[in-house]
Backbone as JSON, one array per atom type, in Angstrom:
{
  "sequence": "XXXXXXXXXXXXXXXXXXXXXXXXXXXXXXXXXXXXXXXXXXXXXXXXXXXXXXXXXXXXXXXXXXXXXXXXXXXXXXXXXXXXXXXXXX",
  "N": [[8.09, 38.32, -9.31], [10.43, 36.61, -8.09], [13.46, 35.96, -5.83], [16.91, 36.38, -6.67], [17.98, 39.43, -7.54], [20.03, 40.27, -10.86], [22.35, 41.51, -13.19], [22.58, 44.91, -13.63], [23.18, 45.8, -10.73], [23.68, 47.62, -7.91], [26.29, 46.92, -5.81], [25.44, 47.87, -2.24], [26.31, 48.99, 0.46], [24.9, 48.12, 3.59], [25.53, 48.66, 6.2], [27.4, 49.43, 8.87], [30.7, 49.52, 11.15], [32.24, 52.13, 13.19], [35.02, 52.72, 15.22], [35.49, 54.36, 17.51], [37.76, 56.57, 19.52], [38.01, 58.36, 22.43], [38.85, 61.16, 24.55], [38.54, 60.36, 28.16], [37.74, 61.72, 29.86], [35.73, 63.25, 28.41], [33.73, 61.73, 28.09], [31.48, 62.5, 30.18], [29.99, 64.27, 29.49], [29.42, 63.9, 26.85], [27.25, 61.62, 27.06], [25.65, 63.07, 28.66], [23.19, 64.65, 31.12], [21.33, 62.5, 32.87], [21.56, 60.97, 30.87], [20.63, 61.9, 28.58], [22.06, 63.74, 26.07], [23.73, 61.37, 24.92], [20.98, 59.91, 24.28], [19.61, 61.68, 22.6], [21.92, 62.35, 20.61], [21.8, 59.43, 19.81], [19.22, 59.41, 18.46], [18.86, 61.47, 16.32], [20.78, 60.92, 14.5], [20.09, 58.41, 14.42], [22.14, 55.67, 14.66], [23.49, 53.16, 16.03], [24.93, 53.31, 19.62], [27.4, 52.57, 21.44], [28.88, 52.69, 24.41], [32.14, 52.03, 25.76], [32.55, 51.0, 29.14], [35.79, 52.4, 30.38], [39.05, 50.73, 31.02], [40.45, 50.64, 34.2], [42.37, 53.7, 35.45], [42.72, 54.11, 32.45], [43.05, 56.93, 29.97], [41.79, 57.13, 28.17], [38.48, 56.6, 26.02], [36.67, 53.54, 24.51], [34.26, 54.4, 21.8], [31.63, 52.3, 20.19], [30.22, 52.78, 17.21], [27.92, 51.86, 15.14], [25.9, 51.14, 11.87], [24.02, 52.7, 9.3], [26.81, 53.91, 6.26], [25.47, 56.64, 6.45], [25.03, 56.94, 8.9], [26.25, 56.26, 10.84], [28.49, 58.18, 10.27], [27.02, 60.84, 10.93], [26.5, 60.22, 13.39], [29.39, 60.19, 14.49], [30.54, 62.46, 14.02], [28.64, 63.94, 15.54], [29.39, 63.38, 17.95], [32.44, 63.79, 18.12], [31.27, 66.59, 18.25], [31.03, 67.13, 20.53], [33.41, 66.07, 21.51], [35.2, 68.12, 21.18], [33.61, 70.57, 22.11], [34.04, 70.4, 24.73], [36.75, 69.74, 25.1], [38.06, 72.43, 24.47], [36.78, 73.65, 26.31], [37.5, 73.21, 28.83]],
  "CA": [[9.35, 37.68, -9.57], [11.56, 36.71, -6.34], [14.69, 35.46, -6.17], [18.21, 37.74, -6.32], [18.53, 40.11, -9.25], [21.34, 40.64, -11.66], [22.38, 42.57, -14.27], [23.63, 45.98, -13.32], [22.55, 46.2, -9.64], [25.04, 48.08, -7.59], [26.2, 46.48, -4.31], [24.89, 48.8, -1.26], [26.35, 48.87, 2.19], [23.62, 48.99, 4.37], [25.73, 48.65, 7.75], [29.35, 49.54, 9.02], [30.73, 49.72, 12.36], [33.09, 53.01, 13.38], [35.24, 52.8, 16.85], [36.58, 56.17, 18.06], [38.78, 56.72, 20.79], [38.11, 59.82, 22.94], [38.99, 61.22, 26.04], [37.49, 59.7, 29.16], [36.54, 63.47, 31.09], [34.46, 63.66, 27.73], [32.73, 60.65, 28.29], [30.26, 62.59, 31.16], [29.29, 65.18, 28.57], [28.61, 62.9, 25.95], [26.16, 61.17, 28.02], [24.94, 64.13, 29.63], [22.46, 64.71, 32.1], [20.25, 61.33, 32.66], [21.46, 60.04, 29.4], [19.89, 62.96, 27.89], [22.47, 64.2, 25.21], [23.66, 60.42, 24.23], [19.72, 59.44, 23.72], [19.51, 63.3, 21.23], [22.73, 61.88, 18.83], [21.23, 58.39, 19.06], [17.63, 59.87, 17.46], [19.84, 62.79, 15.61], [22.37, 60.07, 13.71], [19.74, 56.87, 13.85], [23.45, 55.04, 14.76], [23.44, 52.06, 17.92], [26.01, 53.74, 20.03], [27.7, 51.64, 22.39], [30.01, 53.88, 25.1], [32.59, 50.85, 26.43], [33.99, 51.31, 29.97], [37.15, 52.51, 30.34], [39.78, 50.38, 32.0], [40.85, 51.24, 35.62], [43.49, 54.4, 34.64], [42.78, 54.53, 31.15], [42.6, 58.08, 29.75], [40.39, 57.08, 26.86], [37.17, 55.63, 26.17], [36.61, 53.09, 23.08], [33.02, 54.11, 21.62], [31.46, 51.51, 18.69], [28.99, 53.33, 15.96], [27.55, 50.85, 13.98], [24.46, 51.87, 11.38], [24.46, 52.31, 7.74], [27.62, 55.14, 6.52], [25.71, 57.89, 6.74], [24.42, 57.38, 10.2], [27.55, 55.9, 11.32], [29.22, 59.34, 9.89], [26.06, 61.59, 11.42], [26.72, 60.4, 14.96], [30.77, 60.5, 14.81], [30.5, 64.18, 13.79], [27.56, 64.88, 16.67], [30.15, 62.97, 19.34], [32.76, 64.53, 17.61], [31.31, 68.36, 18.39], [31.0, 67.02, 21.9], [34.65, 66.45, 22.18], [35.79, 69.85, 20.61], [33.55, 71.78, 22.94], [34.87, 69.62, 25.95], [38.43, 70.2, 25.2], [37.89, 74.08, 24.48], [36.04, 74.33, 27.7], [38.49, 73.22, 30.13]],
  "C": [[10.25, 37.78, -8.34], [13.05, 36.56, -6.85], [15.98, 36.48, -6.02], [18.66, 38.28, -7.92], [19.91, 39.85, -9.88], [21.63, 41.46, -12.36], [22.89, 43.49, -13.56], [22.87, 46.78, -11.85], [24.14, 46.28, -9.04], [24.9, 47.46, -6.27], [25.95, 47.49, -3.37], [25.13, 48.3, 0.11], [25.79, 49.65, 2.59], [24.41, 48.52, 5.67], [27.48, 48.49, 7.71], [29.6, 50.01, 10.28], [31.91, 50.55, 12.38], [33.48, 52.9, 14.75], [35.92, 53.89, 16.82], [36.66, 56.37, 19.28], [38.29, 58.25, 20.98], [38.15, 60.04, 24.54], [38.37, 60.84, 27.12], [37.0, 60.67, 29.63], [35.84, 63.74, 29.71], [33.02, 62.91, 28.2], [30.95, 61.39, 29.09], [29.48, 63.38, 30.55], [28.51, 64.87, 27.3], [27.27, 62.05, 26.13], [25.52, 61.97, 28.74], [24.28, 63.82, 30.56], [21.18, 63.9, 32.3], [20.3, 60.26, 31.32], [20.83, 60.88, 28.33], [20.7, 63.24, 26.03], [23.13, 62.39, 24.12], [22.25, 59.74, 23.72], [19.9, 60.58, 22.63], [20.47, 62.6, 20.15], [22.11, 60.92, 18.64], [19.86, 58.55, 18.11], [18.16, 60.6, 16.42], [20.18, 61.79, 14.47], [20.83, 58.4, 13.38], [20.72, 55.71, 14.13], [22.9, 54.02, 15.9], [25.28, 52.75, 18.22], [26.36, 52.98, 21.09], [29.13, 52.63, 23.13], [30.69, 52.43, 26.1], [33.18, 51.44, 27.91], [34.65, 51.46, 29.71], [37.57, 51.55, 31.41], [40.21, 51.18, 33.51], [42.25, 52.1, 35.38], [43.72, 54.97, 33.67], [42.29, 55.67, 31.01], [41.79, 58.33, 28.7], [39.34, 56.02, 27.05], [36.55, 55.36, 24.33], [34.42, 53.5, 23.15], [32.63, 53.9, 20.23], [30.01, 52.54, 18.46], [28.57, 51.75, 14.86], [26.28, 51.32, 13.31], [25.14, 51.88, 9.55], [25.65, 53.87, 7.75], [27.31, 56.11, 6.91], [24.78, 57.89, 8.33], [25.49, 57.14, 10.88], [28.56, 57.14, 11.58], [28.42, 60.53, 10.97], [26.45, 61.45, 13.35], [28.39, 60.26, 15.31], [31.1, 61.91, 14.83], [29.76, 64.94, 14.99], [28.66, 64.67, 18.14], [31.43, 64.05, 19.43], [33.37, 66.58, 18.38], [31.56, 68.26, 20.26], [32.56, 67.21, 22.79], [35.54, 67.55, 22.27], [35.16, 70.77, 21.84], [33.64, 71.52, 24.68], [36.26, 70.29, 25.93], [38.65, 71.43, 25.32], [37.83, 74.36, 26.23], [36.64, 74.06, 28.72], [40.29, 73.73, 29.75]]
}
């Protein structure tokens, strides 16, 4: 039987895009060494992480999550720890 069910099927978001602002001197830690620690959350989280340039000056850096919530959530929390133990550490 094809077609599109009915009856008491619950709608399910399977995809949502998160942008979070964070400091630009995180940015090099986030990305670590060869791309090393941004490839680890992207496998970690499952998420498409997209890290935008910053403008010329700008002290932040826009980065899009997109993936279903809980990967979306999984790699905001892993970036997240990145910026906490950035900020601590200087």
């Amino acid at each position: 039987m094809g077609g599109f069910g009915g009856g008491n099927h619950q709608t399910i978001i399977t995809n949502t895009t998160v942008e979070v602002v964070v400091p630009r001197t995180v940015v090099p830690a986030i990305y670590g060494e060869d791309g090393g620690c941004l490839r680890q959350i992207r496998e970690i989280s499952d998420a498409k992480i997209i890290i935008n340039d910053p403008k010329p000056g700008a002290k932040e850096t826009l980065i899009i999550i997109s993936g279903t919530p809980e990967q979306t959530h999984a790699a905001q929390s892993l970036i997240q720890a990145f910026v906490i133990c950035e900020t601590e550490a200087s």
